[in-house]
C-alpha positions in Angstrom: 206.7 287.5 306.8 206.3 283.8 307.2 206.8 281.8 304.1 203.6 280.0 304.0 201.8 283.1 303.8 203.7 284.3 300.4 201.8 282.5 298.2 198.8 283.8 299.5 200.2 287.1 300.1 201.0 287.2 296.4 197.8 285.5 294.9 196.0 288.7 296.9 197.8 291.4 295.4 197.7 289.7 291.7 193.7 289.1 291.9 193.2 293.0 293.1 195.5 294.4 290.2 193.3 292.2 288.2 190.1 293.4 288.9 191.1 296.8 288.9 190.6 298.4 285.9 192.4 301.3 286.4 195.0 299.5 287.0 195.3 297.1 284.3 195.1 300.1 281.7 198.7 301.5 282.8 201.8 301.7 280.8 204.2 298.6 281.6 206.4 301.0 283.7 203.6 302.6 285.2 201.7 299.1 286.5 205.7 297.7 287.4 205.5 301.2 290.0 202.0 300.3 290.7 202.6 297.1 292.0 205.7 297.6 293.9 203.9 300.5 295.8 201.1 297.9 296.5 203.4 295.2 297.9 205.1 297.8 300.2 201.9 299.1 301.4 200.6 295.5 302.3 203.9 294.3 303.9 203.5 297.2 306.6 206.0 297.0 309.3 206.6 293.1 308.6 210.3 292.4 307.6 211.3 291.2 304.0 214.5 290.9 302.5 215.0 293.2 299.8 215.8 290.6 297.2 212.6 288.9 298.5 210.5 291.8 297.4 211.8 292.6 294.4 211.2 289.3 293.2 207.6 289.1 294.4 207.3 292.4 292.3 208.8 290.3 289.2 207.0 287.8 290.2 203.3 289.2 289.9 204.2 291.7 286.8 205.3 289.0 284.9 201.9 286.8 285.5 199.9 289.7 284.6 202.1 291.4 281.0 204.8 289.0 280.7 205.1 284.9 280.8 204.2 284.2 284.1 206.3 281.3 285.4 207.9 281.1 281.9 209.5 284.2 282.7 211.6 282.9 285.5 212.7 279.5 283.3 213.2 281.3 279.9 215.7 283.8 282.1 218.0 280.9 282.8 220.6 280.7 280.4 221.9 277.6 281.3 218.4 275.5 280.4 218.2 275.1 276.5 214.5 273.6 276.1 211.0 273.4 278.1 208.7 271.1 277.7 205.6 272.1 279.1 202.9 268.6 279.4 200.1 270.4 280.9 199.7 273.1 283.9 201.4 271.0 286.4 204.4 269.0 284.6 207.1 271.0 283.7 210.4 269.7 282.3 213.8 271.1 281.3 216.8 270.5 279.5 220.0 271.6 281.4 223.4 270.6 280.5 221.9 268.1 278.2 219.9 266.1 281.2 216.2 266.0 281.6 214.5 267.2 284.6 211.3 267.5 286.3 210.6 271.1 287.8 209.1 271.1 290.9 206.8 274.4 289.9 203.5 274.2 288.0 201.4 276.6 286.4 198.4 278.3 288.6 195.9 276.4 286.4 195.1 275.3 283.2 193.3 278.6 282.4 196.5 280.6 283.3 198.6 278.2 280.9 196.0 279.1 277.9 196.3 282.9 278.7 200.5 282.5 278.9 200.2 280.8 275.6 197.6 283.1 273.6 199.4 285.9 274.4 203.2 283.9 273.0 201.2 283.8 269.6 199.7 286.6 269.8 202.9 288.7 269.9 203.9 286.7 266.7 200.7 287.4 265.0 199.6 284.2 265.1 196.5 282.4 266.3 195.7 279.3 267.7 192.0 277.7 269.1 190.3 274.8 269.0 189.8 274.6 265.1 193.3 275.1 264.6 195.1 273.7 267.6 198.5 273.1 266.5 201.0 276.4 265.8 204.4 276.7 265.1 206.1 280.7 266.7 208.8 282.3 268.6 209.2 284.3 271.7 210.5 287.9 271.0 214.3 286.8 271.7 213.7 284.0 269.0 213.4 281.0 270.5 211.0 278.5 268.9 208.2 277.1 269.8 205.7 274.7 269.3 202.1 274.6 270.7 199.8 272.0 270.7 195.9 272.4 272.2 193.2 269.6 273.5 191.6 268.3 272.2 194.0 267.0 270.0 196.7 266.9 273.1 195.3 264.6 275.6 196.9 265.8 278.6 196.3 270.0 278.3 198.2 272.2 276.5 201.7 271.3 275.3 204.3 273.8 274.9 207.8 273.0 273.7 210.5 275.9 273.7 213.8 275.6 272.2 215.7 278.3 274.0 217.5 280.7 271.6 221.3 281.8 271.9 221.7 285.6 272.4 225.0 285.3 271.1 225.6 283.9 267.1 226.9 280.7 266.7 230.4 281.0 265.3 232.9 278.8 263.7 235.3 279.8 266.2 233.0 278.5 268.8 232.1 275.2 267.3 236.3 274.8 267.1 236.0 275.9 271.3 233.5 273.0 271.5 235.8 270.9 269.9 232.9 270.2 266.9 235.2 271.3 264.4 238.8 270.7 263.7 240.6 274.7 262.2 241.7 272.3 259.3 237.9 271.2 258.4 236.5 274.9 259.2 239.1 276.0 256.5 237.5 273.3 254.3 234.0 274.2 255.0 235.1 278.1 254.4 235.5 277.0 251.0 233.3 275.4 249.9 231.0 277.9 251.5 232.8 280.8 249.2 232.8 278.7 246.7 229.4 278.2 246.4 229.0 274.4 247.1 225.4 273.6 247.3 225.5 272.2 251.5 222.9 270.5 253.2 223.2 270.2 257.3 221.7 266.3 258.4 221.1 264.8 262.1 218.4 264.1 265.0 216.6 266.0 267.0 218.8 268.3 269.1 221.9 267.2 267.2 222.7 270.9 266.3 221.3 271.4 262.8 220.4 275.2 263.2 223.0 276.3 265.4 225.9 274.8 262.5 224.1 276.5 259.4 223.7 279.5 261.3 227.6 279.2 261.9 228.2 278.8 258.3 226.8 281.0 257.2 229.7 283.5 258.7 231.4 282.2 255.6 229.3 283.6 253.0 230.8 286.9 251.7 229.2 290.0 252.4 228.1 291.4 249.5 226.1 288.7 248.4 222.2 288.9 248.3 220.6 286.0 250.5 217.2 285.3 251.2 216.6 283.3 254.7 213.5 281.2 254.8 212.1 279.5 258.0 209.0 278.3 259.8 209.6 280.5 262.4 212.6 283.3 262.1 215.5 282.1 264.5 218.4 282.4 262.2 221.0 285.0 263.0 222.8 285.9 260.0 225.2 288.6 261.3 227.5 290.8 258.8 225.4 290.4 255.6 223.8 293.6 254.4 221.6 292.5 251.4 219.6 289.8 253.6 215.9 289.3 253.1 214.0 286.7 256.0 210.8 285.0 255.0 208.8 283.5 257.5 206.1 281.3 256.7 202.7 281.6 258.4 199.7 279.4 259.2 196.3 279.4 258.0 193.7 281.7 259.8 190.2 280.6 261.5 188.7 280.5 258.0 191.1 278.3 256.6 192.8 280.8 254.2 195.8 282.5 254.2 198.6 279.9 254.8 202.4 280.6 253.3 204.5 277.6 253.0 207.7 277.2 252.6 207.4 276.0 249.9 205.3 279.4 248.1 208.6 281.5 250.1 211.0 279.5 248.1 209.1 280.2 244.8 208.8 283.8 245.7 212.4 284.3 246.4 213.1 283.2 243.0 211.6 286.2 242.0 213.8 288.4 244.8 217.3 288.1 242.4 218.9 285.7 245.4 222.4 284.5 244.7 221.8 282.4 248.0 218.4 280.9 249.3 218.8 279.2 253.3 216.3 277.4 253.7 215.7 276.3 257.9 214.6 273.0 257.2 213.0 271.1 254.6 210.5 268.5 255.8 208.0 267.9 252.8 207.2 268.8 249.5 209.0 271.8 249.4 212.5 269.7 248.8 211.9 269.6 244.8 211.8 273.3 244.6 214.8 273.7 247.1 216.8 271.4 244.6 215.8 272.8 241.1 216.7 276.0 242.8 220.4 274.8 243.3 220.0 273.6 239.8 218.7 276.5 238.5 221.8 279.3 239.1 221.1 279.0 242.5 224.6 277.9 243.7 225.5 278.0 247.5 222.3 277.5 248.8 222.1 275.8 252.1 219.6 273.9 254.0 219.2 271.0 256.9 217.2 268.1 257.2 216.3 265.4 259.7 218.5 262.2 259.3 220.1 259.5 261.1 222.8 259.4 258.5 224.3 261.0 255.0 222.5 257.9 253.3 219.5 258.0 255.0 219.8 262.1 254.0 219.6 261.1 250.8 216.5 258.7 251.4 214.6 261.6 253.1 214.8 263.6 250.4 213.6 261.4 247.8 210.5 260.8 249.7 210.1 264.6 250.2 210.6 265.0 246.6 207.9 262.6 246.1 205.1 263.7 248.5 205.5 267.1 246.2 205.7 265.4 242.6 204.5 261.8 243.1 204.2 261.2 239.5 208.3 261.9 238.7 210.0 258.6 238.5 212.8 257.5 241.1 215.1 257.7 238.9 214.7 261.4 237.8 214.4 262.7 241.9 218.0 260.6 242.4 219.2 262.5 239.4 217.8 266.0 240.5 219.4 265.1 244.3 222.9 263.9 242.7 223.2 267.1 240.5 221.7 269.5 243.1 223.6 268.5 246.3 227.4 269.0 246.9 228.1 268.5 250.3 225.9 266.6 252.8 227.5 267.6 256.8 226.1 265.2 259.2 226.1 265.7 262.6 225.2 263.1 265.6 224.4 263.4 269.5 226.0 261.4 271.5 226.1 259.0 274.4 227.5 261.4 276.6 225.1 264.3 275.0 228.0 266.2 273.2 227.0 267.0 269.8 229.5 266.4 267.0 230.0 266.4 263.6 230.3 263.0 262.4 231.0 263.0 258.8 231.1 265.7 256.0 230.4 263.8 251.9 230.4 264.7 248.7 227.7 264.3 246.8 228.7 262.5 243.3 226.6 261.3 240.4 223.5 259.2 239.9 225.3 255.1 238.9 223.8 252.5 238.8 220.5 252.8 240.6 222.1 254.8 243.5 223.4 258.1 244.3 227.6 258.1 244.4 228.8 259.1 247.9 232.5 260.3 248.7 233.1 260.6 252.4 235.9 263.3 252.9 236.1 263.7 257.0 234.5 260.7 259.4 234.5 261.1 263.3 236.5 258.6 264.9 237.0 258.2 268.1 240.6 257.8 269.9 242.3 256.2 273.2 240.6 258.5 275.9 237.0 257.9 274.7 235.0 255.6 277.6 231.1 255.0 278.2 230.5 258.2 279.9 232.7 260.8 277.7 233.1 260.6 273.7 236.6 261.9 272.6 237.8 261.8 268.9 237.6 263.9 266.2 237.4 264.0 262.5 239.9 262.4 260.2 240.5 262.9 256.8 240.3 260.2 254.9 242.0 259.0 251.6 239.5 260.2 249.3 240.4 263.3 247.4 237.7 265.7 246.5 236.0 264.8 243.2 234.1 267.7 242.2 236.6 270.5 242.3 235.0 272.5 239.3 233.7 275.1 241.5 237.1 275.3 243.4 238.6 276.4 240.4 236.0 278.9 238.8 235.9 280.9 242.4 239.7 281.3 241.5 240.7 279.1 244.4 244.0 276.8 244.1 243.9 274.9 247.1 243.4 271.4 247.7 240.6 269.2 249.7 
């Protein structure tokens, strides 16, 4: 069959599986035979590869009970985000490059469909009165959907793919993230129940190093996971409860915050609460929880640096208690934080950790900061590749209370 006649040749095929009922109100496996007994029937005597038509099988299943298009991107594990501007601009990360796909959605219409039914499956809802949503696909990645007419250019979807494996602290050490010394350090103060929050950019790594630490946390312990949208995976914990939060329905009613998941969990006897990211108000009830009994909690946070961390969260405090005075939040972060871990893309898109603080008291109008590992770069770092790693530095740990009461001897 000549190649400028696929298209067409598929279109055809889609559009009369369409309009037939009958059809349409198979079983997944059923409409899959369905299909491929149409194609064979329509390609007659005309040759094909093989490979050719299974993939036009795939190809017109998927547009009418999977992703369409999205099907074919989200099966590449080598891209890690999407970024969808619109039916005909379509953009990847790969290898921590941008490109441009030369592939577009059928039309705008076909776009709207993919994306109802992405919600949909997460029993969620998005329209024109409430046209932004936050969800996941069913292997977890997130994603983030925004409507006309508040997006200007038609639908925007942005996916951030989700590992099938669980991020480990053995691979972060492969990466060359870690160093074994400062993944023995962060072990403890994991077991120890050091109160840890994860800072950086965008793309910098935030989930993907809590999820890794939290291999540290022993097993018996009771933990309650709360996200905006599930994509944790917490692996050898048997007492672990996930909250999701979820948006407000048509009539405006119905929203769960993260905030209302934290207060809830309160009530759910957790000896750890990980909390996906704070953004907003919910901060003051993440830190009286660590005050509260609620030791070993960890979280993350956007940041360009363990100061600006700090900064963040004072504001976030704020927006939810605006009457407490500054100098109360900085005393509720000092005595609530242990351990900020900030991690950094860089130049040559690696993502590293950069530096890993403790958290001392509120002096003298500011927050007391103790860096104990800073990235520094060495000899064989140039323009295009960043080599270093992180070096201890002279400071010994200050807060070793917890050290000792977990019966540990060792020293940081």
């Amino acid at each position: 069959m000549n190649e400028e006649k696929l298209p067409e040749f598929i279109l055809g095929i889609k559009k009369h599986i369409i309009d037939d009922v009958s059809i349409m109100n198979l079983t997944d496996e059923e409409l899959e035979n369905q299909i491929e007994k149409i194609v064979l029937e329509r390609i007659g005597g005309q040759y094909l590869p093989m490979e050719q038509k299974i993939a036009i099988v795939e190809d017109i299943y998927s547009s009418i009970r999977g992703f369409g298009l999205l099907d074919t991107i989200i099966s590449d594990d080598s891209i890690t985000e999407v970024m969808i501007n619109g039916a005909d601009n379509i953009f990847i990360e790969k290898s921590g490059k941008l490109i441009k796909l030369d592939k577009k959605f059928e039309s705008q219409r076909r776009l709207e469909d993919i994306i109802q039914r992405i919600v949909g499956l997460a029993g969620r809802e998005i329209n024109q009165a409430s046209p932004i949503v936050d969800t996941r696909l069913p292997d977890g990645s997130r994603v983030n959907v925004v409507l006309p007419p508040i997006s200007l250019s038609g639908p925007i979807v942005t996916i951030r793919k989700f590992s099938k494996t669980p991020m480990t602290m053995e691979k972060l050490l492969k990466y060359e993230s870690l160093t074994p010394e400062v993944a023995q350090t962060l072990q403890m103060f994991v077991e120890a129940k050091y109160n840890i929050f994860i800072s950086g950019g965008t793309g910098s790594g935030k989930t993907t190093f809590l999820n890794a630490l939290t291999n540290y946390i022993p097993r018996g312990e009771r933990i309650i996971t709360i996200e905006d949208s599930a994509e944790l995976q917490i692996t050898g914990i048997d007492n672990l409860v996930s909250l999701e939060t979820r948006n407000a329905n048509t009539s405006g009613t119905g929203e769960v915050t993260i905030r209302d998941l934290i207060k809830s969990s309160l009530r759910m006897r957790p000896e750890r609460i990980v909390v996906g990211e704070v953004r907003g108000g919910e901060a003051l009830d993440m830190l009286q929880a660590m005050n509260t009994g609620h030791d070993g909690s960890l979280s993350t946070g956007h940041a360009n640096s363990t100061e600006d961390m700090l900064s963040r969260l004072e504001t976030m405090v704020l927006t939810g208690a605006s009457g407490l005075p500054l100098d109360a939040v900085r005393q509720q972060i000092a005595s609530a934080v242990d351990i900020i871990i900030h991690l950094s893309r860089l130049r040559d898109h690696s993502r590293k950790t950069m530096e890993i603080t403790e958290v001392l008291k509120y002096e003298n109008g500011k927050i007391q900061l103790n860096p104990l590992y800073i990235f520094e770069e060495d000899d064989n770092s140039t323009m295009e590749k960043v080599s270093g790693k992180l070096v201890r530095t002279k400071n010994p740990l200050q807060n070793n209370l917890k050290l000792k009461l977990s019966g540990m001897k060792s020293e940081i």
